[in-house]
N, C-alpha and C positions, 0 to 999 in steps of 0.2 A: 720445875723444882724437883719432881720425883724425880726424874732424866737425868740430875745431875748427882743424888741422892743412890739412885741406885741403877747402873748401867743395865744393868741385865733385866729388870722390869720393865725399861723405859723399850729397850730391843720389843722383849716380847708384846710388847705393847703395838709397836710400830708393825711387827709382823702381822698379829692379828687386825690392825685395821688397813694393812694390805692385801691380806689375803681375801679370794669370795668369798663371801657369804654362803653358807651349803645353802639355807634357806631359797638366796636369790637366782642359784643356781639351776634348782630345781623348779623354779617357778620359772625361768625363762627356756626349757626343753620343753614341758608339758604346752605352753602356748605356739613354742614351733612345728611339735608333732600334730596339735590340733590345727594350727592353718596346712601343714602336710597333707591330715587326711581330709580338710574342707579339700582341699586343691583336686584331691586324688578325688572325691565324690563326683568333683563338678565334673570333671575329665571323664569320669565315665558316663556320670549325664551326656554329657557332650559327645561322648565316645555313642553310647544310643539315639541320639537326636541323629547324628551320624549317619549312621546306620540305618533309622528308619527314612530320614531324607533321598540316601543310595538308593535303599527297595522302592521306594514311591517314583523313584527319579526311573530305577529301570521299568516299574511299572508301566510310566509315561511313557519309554522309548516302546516298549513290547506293542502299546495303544498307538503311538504314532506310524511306527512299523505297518500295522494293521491300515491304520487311515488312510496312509500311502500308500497300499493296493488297494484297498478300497475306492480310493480319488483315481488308480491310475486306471481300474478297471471300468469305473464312471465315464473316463475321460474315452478310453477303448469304445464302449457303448455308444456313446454321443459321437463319436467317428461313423462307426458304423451304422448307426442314424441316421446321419448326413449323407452318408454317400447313400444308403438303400432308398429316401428321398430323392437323390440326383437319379437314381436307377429308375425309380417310378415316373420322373419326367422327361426323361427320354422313351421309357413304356408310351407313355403317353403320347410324346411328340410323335415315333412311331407309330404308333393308333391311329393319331388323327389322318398322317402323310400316305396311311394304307387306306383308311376310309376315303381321302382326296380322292387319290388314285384309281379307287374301286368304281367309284361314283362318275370319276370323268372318263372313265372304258364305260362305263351303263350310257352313257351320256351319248357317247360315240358308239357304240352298238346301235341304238335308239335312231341318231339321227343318218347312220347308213342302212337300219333297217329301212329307215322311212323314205330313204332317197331310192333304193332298190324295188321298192315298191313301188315307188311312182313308175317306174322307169320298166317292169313288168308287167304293170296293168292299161302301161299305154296301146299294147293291142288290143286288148280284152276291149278297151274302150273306145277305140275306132272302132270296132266291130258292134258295138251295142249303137252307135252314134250313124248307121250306115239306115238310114231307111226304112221303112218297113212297107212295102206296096200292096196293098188287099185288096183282090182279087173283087172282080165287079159281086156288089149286092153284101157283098162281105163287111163284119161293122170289126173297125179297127180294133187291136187289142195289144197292149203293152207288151213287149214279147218277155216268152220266157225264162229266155237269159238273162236278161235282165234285174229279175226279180233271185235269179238262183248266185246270181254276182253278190247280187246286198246281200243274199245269207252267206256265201261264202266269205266276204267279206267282215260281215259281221261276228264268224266263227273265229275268224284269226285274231282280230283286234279281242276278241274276249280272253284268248290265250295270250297274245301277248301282254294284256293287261293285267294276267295273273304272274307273268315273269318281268315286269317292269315292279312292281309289286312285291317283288322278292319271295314270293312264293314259288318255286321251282318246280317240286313236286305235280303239286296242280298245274303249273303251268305247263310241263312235260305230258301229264293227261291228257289236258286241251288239245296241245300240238299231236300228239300220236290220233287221236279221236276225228282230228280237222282230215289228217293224211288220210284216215280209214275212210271219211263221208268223200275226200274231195282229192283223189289220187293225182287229177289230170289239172290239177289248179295250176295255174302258172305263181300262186303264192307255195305249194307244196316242195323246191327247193328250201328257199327261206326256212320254213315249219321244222323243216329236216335238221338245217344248221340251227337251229334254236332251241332241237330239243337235244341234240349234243353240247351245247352251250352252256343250256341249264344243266344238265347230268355233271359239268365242268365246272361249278360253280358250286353244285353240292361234291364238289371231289369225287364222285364215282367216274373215274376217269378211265377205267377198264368203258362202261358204257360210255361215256362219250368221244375215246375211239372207235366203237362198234359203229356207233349214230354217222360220226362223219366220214369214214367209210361205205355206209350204206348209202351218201349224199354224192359222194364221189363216184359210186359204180352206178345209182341212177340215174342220176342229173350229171352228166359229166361236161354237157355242154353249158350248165348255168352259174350265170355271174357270181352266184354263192361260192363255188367253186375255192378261190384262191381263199376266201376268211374259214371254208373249212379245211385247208392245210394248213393254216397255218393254227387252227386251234385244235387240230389233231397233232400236229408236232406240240402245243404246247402241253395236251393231253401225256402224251409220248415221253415228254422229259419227267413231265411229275410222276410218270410212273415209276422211273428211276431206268429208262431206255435210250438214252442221251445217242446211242448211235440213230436211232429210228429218229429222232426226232432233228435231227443235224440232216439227214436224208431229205425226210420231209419236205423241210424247209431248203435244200437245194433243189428239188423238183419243184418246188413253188415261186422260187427266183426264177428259175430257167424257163416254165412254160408260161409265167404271169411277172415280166422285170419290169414293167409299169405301174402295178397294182400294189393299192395302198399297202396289203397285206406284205408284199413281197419289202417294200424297203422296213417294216418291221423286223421279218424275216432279218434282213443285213444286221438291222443293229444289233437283235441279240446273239447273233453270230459273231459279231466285230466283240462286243460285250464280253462274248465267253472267253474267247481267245486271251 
């Protein structure tokens, strides 16, 4: 009715309830700039949650970095573990294969000393076995040879019992001591190579090339003979004189090509070669 009444109220009428509201206006900015700066808060929360997750995260790698040489230098260690274990039982299998070895030359020393002995005293012992004929009214009496055999005897077996024994030293005492009481022994070759043997065993191999040389220009007829060239050549190489000792052992072939000593001789020659 106003509308038709009065055009121009009825307009301004219609304008105004088209137009915003200032009021509504203003209250719908303030609520957009406030969810803005909720948004923009959270974002930089976020933006430091961020932030400290990265540093803790490189933290992490800087530690794991670390734990990984750590594990790789663990893993190194335990290598080298292993194998210094593997090295000790080859030490050892070594050890044992040298103690064999030492034990079965003493073994074979022992039983060619003792067959050289038999085999030296079988004059001595036809001759103590030959009779004794006393003269009329005469009262028989054990002869003195007899009795000087048992102590010489008995002298050597005590030396050699101190170098079966592994005592050397003493044993080299005994033997030089036996020589001094008992020069003309038919045991006094043997004594000779025995105590260049021992001198060889405690490595003073300067003395037990003297020793078997002195066995060689005494005894030169005795079956000791060829075991001491050849433990004078072995003297000879340890000294670090490999020509003297390749010598040796071709004079020891050539004047004894039967004897036990002499095909030793070959193999360590074939060996060096």
């Amino acid at each position: 009715m106003m509308c038709r009444n009065g055009v121009a109220v009825c307009s301004a009428m219609l304008v105004l309830m088209l137009s915003p509201s200032p009021a509504l206006a203003l209250f719908g900015d303030d609520v957009a700039r406030k969810q803005v700066a909720e948004q923009q808060k959270r974002l930089d929360e976020l933006r430091q949650v961020t932030e400290g997750i990265a540093a803790r995260l490189g933290r992490l790698e800087d530690e794991a970095a670390r734990t990984s040489q750590v594990l790789a230098l663990a893993a190194e260690i335990q290598k080298l573990r292993d194998e210094i274990r593997g090295l000790r039982g080859e030490v050892e299998t070594l050890a044992n294969n040298i103690d064999g070895v030492a034990k079965r030359q003493r073994d074979m020393y022992i039983d060619l000393d003792q067959r050289l002995r038999r085999f030296e005293q079988q004059p001595a012992a036809a001759a103590a076995s030959q009779p004794v004929i006393a003269a009329p009214g005469d009262t028989a009496k054990p002869p003195a040879t007899s009795v000087a055999a048992n102590e010489e005897n008995e002298a050597y077996e005590r030396a050699q019992a101190l170098r079966r024994a592994g005592n050397y030293p003493a044993a080299i005492t005994a033997l030089q001591a036996f020589l001094a009481r008992y020069p003309k022994s038919t045991l006094a070759p043997r004594a000779q190579y025995w105590i260049g043997d021992s001198q060889f065993n405690l490595r003073d191999f300067k003395a037990a090339i003297s020793s078997q040389q002195r066995l060689l220009s005494s005894y030169p007829d005795s079956s000791s003979v060829p075991d001491a060239l050849l433990n004078l050549a072995s003297a000879q190489l340890e000294s670090g004189d490999a020509a003297a000792a390749r010598k040796t052992m071709d004079a020891l072939i050539a004047r004894f090509p039967a004897s036990e000593a002499a095909e030793k001789a070959r193999r360590r020659i074939g060996a060096a070669r």
